[in-house]
N, C-alpha and C positions, 0 to 999 in steps of 0.2 A: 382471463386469469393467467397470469405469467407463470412461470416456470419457477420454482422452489429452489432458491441457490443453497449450494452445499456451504457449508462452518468454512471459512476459511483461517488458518492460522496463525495467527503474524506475531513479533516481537513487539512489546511496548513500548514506544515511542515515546523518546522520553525532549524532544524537541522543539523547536518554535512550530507555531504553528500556519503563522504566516510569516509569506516572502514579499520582498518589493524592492522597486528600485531608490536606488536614496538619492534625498533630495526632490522626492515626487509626492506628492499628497493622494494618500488610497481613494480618496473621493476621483483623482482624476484620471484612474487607470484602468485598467477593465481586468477583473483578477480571475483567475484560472482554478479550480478545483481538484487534487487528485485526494483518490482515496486514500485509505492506510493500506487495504491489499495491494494495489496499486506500487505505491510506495516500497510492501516488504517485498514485493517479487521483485522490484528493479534491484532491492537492498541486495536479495541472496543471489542473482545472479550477474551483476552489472558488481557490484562492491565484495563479495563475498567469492565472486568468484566460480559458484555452482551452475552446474548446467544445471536445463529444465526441468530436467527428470525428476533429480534432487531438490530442486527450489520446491516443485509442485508433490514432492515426498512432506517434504518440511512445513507444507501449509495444505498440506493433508484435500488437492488438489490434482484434475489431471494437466499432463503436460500441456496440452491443447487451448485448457486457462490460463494458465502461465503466460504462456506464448500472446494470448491477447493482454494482458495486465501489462507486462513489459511493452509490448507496442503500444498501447495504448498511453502509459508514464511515460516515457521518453518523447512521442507525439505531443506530449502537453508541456513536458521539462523545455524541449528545444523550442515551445509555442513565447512561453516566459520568456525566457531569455534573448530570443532574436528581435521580439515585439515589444518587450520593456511594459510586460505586465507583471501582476502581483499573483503569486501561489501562494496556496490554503490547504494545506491538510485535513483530511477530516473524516472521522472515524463511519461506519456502514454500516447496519444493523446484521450483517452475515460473518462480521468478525468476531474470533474470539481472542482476546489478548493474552499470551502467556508474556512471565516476567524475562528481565536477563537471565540467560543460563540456564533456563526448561528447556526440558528437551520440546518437542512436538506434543504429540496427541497422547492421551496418560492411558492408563488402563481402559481395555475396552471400546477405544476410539470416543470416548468423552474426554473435553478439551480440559487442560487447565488451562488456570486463569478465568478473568470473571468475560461474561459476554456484555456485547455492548448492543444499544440501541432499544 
């Protein structure tokens, strides 16, 4: 029996949900997977500019997650792009989605936004 992953909290994604190179047909590329936590931790840290601490405040995680999420997305970002594969976003049953412009975790540490999976 695995280990019980804690809520993580990420922003709604409001994007494509697949990548690909053009002029290639997805039947003939071998497409790549990142999660949405995945995704928001490279967002708050790599795009937003937050260290870990903060990223993993914000998605109501420790630093030590973070730190694998980010390595982990950027390990798969730079996999695409150098190999002229196809990326796939896609949502994980331990996220909770808050809208634009929620803060994090609401009263009590239960998430807004609705949960997924």
């Amino acid at each position: 029996m695995g280990r019980y992953k804690k809520l993580r909290y990420c922003q709604e994604f409001m994007g494509y949900s697949l990548f690909k190179p053009s002029g290639v047909p997805l039947s003939q590329i071998e497409t790549v997977v990142i999660a949405l936590d995945e995704l928001e931790a490279m967002r708050l840290c790599d795009l937003e500019g937050h260290d870990q601490a903060k990223a993993a405040e914000e998605m109501g995680i420790s630093r030590g997650t973070i730190q694998r999420l980010v390595y982990s997305a950027r390990r798969k970002m730079v996999d695409v792009v150098i190999h002229g594969k196809a990326l796939t976003v896609e949502d994980t049953e331990h996220v909770v989605v808050r809208g634009r412009g929620r803060g994090g975790r609401g009263r009590h540490g239960r998430g807004m936004g609705r949960g997924r999976g």
